[in-house]
C-alpha positions in Angstrom: 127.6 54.1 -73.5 128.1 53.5 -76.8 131.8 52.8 -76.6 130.8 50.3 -73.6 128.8 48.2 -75.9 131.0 47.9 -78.9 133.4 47.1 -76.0 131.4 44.4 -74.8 130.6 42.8 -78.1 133.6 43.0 -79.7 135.1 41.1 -76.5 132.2 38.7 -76.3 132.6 37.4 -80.1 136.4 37.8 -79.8 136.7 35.3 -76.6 133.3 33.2 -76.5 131.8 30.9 -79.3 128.6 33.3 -79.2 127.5 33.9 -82.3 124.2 35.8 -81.8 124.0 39.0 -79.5 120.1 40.2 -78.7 118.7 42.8 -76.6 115.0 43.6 -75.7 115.0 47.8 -74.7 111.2 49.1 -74.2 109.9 50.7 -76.7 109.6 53.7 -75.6 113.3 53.8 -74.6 115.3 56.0 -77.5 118.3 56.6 -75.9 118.8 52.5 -75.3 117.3 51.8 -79.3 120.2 54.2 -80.7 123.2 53.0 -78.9 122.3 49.6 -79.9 121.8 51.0 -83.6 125.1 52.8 -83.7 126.5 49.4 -82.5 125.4 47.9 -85.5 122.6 45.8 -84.1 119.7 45.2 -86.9 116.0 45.7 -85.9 114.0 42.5 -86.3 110.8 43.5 -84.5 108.4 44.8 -81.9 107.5 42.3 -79.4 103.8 43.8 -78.5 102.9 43.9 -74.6 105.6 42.0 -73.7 106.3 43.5 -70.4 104.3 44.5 -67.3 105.9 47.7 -65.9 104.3 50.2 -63.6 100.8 48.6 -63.4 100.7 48.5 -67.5 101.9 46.2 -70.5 104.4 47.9 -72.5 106.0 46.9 -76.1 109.6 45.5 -76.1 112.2 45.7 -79.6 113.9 43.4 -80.4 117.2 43.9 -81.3 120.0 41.4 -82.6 123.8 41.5 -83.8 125.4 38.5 -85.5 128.9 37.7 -84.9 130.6 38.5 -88.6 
């Protein structure tokens, strides 16, 4: 998965005037939060009860990768 993303972002900056790339995985979704880290995505915060899922709100992260 984690050549899939650098994939995708290296292709999205290359071809697209996108500068900014962010992704929102739950919280309690680790797997999702490292490939995004080994992709070089920066943590800039928790976004508290920002989803409803499965009769509950859960946290979101926010994640974000700036094209260099």
């Amino acid at each position: 998965m984690t050549m899939a993303v650098r994939y995708l972002v290296d292709w999205t900056f290359d071809k697209t005037e996108i500068t900014r790339i962010y992704a929102e995985p739950f919280s309690l979704n680790f797997a999702s939060r490292r490939v995004l880290e080994k992709t070089g995505f920066s943590h800039d915060g928790t976004l508290q009860r920002s989803a409803f899922k499965n009769g509950r709100f859960i946290d979101q992260e926010l994640y974000a990768l700036l094209k260099p």
